[in-house]
N, C-alpha and C positions, 0 to 999 in steps of 0.2 A: 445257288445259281438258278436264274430261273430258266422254263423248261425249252423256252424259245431260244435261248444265248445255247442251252447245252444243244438244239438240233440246228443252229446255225455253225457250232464248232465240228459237229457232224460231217454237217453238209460238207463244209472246208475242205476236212483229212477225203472226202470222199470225192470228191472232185479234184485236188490233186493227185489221188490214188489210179481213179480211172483216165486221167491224161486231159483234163477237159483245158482250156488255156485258161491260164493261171487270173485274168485280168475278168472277165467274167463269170470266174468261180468268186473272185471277192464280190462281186455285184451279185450274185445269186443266194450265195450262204447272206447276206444281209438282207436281200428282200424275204428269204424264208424265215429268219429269225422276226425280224419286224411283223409277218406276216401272222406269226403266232403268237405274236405277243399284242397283236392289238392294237398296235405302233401307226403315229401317221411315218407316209415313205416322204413327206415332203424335204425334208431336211438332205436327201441324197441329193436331191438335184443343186442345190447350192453349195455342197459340198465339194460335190463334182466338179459343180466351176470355179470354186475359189482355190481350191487345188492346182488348176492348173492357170492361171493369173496370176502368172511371178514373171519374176522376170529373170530369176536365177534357170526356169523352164526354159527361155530366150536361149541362153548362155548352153545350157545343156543342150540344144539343136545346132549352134553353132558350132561348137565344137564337135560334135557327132560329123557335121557336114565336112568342115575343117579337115577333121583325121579319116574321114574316107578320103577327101581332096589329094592329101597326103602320100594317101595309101596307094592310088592311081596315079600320080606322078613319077612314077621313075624313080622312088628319091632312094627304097631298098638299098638296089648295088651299090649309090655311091656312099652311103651310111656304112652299107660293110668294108668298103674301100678304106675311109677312115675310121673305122675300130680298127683295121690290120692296122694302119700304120701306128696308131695309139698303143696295140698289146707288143710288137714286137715279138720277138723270138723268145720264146718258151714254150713248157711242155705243156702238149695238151693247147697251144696255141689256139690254133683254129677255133677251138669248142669256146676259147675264151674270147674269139673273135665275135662269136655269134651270142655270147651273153651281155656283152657291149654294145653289139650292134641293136640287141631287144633293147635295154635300157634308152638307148637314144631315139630308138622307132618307139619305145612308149610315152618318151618326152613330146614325139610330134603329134601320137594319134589320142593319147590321153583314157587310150582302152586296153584290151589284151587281145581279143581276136584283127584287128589289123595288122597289130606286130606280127605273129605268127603266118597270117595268112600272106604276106606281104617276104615273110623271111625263110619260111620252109621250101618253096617251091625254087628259091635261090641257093640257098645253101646245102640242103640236103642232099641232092645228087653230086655239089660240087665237093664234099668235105667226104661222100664214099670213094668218090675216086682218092682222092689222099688217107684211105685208110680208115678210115671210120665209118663204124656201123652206123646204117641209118635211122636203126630204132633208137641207138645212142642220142644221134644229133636230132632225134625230133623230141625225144623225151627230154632232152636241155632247152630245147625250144620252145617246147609248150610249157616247163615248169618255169622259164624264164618270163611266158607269156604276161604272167600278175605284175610285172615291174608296170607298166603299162597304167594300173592303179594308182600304184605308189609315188610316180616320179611326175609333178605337175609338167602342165595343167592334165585335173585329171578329173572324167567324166564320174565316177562313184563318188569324188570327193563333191561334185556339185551337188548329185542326188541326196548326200547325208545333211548337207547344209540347206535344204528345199524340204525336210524332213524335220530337222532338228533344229533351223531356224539360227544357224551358225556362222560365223562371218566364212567366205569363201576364201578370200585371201591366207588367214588364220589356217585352215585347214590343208590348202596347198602343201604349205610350209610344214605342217605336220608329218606328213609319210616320207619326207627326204631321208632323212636318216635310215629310218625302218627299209627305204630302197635301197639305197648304197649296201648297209648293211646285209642284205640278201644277195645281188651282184655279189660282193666281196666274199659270202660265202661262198655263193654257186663256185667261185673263179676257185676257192680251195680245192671245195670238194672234187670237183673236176680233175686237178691236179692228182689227187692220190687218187680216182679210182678210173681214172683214163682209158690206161693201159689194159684193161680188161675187157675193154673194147675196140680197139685195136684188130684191123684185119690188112690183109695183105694189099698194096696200095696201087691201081691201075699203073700199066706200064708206060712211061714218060712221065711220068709225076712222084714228085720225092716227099718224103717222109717229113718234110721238114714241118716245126710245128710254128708256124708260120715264118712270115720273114723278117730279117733282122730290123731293127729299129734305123730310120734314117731320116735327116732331117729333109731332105729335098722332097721323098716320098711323102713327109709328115702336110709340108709345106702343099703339096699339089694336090693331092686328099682334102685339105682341110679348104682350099681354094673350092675344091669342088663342091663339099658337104655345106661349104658355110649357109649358101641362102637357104638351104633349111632349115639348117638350125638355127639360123634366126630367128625363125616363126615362134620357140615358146619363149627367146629369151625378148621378142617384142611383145610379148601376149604379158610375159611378167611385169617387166619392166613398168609397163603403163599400167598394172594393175599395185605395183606396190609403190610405184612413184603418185601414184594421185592422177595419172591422165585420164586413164576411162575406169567404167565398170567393170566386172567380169561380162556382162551382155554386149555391151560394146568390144570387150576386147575378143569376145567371140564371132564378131565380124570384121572385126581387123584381120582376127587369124583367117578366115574365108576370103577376103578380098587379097591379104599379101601370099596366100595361097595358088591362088586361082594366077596372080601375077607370074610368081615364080613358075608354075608349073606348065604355063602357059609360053610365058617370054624367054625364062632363062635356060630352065633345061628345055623346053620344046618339048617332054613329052606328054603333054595333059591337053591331047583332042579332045572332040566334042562327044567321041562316044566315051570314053573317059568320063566326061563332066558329069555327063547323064546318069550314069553307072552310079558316081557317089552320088548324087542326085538322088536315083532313085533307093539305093542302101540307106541312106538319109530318113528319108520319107519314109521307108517301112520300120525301120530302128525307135525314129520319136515317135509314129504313131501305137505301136507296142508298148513303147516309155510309159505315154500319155495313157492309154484307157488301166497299167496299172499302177502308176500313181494315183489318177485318179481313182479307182475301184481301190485302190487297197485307205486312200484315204478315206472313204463310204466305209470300208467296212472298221477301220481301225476307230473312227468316230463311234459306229455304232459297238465296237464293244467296250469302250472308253465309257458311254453313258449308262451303260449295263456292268460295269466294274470290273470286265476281263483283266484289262490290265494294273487295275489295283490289288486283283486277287491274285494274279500270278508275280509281281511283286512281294506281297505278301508273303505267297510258298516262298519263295525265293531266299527271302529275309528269314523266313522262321528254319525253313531246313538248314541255313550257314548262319551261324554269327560272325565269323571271321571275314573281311573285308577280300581278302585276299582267294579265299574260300571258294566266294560269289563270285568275284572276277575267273577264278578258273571254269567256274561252272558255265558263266556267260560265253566262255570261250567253247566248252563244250556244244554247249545250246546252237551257238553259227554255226562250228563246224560241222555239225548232225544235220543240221538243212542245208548248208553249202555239199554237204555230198546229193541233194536229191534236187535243190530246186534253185535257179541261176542269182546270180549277185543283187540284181535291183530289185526283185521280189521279196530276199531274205533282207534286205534294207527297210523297205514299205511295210513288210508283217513285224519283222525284230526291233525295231529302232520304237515306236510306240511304246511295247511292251518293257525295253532294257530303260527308258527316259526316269521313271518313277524311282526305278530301283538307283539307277546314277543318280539320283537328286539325292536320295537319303541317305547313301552314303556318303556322298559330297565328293563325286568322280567330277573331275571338269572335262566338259565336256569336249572339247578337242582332242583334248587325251581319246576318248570314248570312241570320238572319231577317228583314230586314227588308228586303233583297236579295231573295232567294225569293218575299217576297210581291208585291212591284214588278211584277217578273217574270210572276207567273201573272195576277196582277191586266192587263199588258199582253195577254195572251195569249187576256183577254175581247175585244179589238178588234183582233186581227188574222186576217186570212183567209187560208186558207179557210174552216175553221171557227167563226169566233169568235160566239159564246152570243150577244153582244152584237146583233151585227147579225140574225141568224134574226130573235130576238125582239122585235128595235127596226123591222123590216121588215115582219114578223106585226101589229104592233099600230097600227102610222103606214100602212100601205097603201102606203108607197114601194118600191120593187123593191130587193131588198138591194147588186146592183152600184150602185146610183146612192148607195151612203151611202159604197163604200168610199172615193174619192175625199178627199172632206173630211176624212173620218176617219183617209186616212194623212196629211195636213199638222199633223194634233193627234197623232199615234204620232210620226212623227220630227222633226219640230219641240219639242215639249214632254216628250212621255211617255219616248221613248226618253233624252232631256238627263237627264233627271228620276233614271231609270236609272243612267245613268254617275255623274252624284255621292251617288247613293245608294251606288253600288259603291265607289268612289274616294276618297270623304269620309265614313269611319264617324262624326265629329261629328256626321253630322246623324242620325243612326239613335242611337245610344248618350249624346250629353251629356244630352237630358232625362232618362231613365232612371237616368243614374246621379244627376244632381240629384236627383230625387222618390226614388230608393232607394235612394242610395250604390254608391261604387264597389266592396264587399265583393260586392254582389248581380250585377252587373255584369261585373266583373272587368276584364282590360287592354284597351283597343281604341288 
């Protein structure tokens, strides 16, 4: 390798080591590499911009704007309003109220820090008064936080298809199952280890683990929730019926947004608007300088064989097909504990592309892996986004969440993991049903 690649991979480790922002370390470690090696820098600047010249990039702003939109209207309470009426009365209710309520706030926001930020500040002081720790109900919350990825339309799923060059629709449909299937865990696990958290319940408020199932309550809940939930089943609909693109339908969801949050619940003012507005603006422009830097830099060590050589090790340390996928599973997780989802997308997805071709992974399957992956990589420490922010906003100290939160990592999320890796059925049959196996191809 030559001597320029090895003090660009340097530079990299050493510039994430000392905290430098991640989007201008990939632009730095390639101008010093090119710089020793003699290299013209012209090719960055066109990189740069063709990088970002999609129109799947559209789509990912849309939506970003979309699920802030979301997230400032009011829509929380009545989202948990109908999950109660949905769980009905069972143990451990409540906690299963608020894994419901995330799966449908990640339906609308298509991320994981909206859910959370939008659901802890609601739920967690009202589920201690009914007897539950609130380190409990946050560390359900933030590890509930990844459905957010999983359950379309979803923002990670746009970034691997702006990477990977992969139909969007295709990859939607991919992490359904993978979501449900984690929900359906969380919902177990909960059940058996509940009562361990469990504390004595403010006085005028009963124990009860939520309330009984009923249809009139079902009825006026689901009155209320519906024009939200409308937003992903119109963002779908027109995306797997043939009406728009996913870029168009990412302004449908912004305009039927801004409608709803505006007209029908009344709560989405003007400071509101701004708020996502400017959340918005700060989220794509961070997006934007590391997609583009990370695609400068993944070029530049594309032409210099980085990632044919790490390929290579790859290939020569396992011959078992099976082997290497666990090891790729290792490889995310070891960066999803120190550095955020879309960065470990822009650096891993380059590098994993060679090695899925030669063993003949398809790639949605890949996708849908990937997102498992980075989506776990919000609830594990030390760094995980999840807990900072779920610790920030519930006032519990963030060591008192990791505890709970890894019985729901290796108990559920990690299982969840392996048959997402191991069983492409569940990532690829819906996809090919809704869009045939031509779109698709072998899994």
């Amino acid at each position: 390798m030559d001597t320029g690649v090895i003090l660009a991979l340097f530079a990299f480790f050493t510039g994430l080591a000392v905290g430098i922002p991640i989007g201008w370390v990939f632009l730095g470690c390639t101008l010093m590499g090119l710089f020793f090696l003699g290299d013209s820098i012209n090719f960055m600047s066109t990189t740069f911009f063709h990088s970002l010249n999609s129109q799947i990039l559209m789509a990912v702003g849309f939506f970003i704007f979309a699920g802030g939109l979301l997230a400032e209207a009011g829509l929380a309470k009545r989202i948990v309003s109908f999950s109660q009426a949905i769980v009905g009365k069972t143990k451990g209710g409540l906690i299963v109220v608020a894994i419901v309520a995330t799966l449908f706030m990640g339906a609308l926001t298509g991320s994981s820090l909206p859910c959370i930020s939008a659901l802890i500040p609601l739920l967690v002081p009202e589920l201690e008064k009914y007897g539950y720790e609130k380190r409990y109900t946050t560390a359900v919350l933030c590890s509930s936080s990844f459905l957010g990825y999983l359950i379309p339309p979803s923002v990670p799923a746009l970034i691997y298809c702006l990477i990977a060059q992969q139909s969007v629709a295709a990859l939607f449909l991919s992490t359904v199952f993978p979501g449900l299937l984690l929900a359906m865990g969380y919902i177990i696990l909960n059940r058996c280890i509940v009562d361990k958290y469990r504390i004595e319940p403010q006085e005028g408020y009963e124990i009860e683990d939520s309330q009984s199932f009923s249809i009139a309550n079902f009825l006026r809940t689901t009155r209320s929730a519906l024009p939200a939930l409308g937003c992903p089943v119109v963002i779908l609909v027109g995306i797997y019926g043939g009406i728009f693109t996913p870029s168009e339908a990412g302004a449908v969801a912004v305009v039927y947004t801004v409608l709803i949050g505006a007209f029908v619940y009344k709560d989405l003012t003007r400071k509101r608007f701004d708020k996502a507005l400017t959340g918005t603006i700060l989220t794509l422009g961070m997006s934007t300088i590391l997609l583009a830097g990370g695609a400068v830099m993944t070029r530049f060590f594309i032409r210099y064989g980085v990632a044919q050589s790490f390929a290579a090790m790859m290939l020569s340390l396992f011959h078992d097909k099976y082997l290497i996928l666990l090891s790729l599973n290792l490889f995310l997780l070891i960066l999803g504990m120190f550095i955020d989802g879309i960065p470990i997308m822009i650096m891993a997805i380059p590098l994993i592309l060679p090695i899925a071709k030669e063993l003949d992974i398809n790639l949605i399957h890949l996708g849908a892996m990937v997102i498992v992956n980075i989506g776990i990589g919000v609830m594990t420490p030390p760094f995980a986004i999840s807990i900072f922010v779920g610790s920030k906003l519930s006032g519990v100290p963030s060591g008192q969440l990791v505890g709970p939160m890894m019985k729901y990592l290796f108990f559920v999320a990690i299982p969840v993991l392996m048959l997402t890796t191991y069983v492409p059925f569940l990532s690829c049959w819906l996809p090919t049903v809704v869009l045939g196996p031509s779109m698709i191809g072998q899994w």
